[in-house]
C-alpha positions as CSV (number, residue, x, y, z in Angstrom):
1,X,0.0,0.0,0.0
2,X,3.0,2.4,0.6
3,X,2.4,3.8,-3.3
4,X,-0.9,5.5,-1.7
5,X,1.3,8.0,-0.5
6,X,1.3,9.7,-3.8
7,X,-2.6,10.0,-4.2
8,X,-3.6,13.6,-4.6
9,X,-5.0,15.6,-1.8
10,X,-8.8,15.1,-2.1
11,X,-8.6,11.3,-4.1
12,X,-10.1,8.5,-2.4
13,X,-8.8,4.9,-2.8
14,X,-11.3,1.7,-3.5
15,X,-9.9,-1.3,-1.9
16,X,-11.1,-3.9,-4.1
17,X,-9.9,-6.8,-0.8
18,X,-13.3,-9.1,-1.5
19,X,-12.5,-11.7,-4.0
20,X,-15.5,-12.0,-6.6
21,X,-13.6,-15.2,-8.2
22,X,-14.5,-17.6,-5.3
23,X,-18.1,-18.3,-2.7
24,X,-15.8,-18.2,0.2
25,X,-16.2,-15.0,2.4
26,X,-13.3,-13.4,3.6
27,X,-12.5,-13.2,7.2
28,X,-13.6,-9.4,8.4
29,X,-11.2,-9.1,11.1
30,X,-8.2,-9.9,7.8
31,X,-10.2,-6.9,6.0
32,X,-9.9,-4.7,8.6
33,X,-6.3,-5.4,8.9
34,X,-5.7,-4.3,5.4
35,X,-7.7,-1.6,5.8
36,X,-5.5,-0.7,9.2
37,X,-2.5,-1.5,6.9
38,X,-3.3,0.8,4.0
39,X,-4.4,3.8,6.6
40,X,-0.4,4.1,7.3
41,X,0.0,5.8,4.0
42,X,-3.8,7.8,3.3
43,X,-6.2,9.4,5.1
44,X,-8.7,6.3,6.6
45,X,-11.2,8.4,5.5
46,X,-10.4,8.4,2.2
47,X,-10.5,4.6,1.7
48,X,-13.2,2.2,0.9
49,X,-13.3,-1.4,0.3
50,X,-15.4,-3.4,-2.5
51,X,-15.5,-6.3,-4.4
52,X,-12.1,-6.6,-6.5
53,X,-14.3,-6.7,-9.8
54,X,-17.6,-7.6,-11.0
55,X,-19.2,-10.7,-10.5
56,X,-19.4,-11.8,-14.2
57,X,-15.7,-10.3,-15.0
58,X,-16.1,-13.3,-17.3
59,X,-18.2,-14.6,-20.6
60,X,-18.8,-17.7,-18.2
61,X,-19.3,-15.6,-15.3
62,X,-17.8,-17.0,-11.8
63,X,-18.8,-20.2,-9.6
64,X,-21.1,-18.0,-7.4
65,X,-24.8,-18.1,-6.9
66,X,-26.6,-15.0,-6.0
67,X,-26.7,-15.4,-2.6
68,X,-23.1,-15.6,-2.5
69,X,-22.7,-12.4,-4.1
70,X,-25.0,-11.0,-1.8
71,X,-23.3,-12.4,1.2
72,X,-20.2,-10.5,-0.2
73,X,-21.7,-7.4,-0.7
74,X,-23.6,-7.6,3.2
75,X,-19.3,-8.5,4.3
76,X,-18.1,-5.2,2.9
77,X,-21.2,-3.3,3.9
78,X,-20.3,-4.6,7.4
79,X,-16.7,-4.3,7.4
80,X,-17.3,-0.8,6.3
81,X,-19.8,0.0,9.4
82,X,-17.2,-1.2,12.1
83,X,-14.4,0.5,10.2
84,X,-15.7,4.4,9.3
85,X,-18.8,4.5,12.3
């Protein structure tokens, strides 16, 4: 994270840290790590976390079912409570 030093004053920063390749949920405590880590170089304020890409980033789309994709969506929703409340 140490090149998010050089983001101009007034840029926010998307941390795409949820995988949209796999059903497996992250662990949130490991997402707010990173989130920890990348607040040593850029305003905390200025971050926010996502999904790395979109869903179908593929013709075949990836090996996840809706509720899946909703599941990762309700993790970075949550992460994001606990992190900028």
């Amino acid at each position: 994270f140490s090149p998010f030093r050089f983001v101009p004053k007034g840029t926010g920063v998307v941390l795409g840290l949820v995988t949209s390749k796999s059903p497996q949920l992250e662990n949130p405590g490991e997402l707010m790590r990173r989130i920890d880590e990348a607040a040593k170089y850029i305003d905390p304020d200025r971050l926010a976390i996502s999904p790395q890409c979109g869903f179908a980033s593929t013709a075949a789309g990836n090996p996840l079912t809706e509720s899946d994709e909703l599941a990762k969506l309700k993790l970075c929703v949550d992460v994001a409570n606990a992190v900028w409340r």
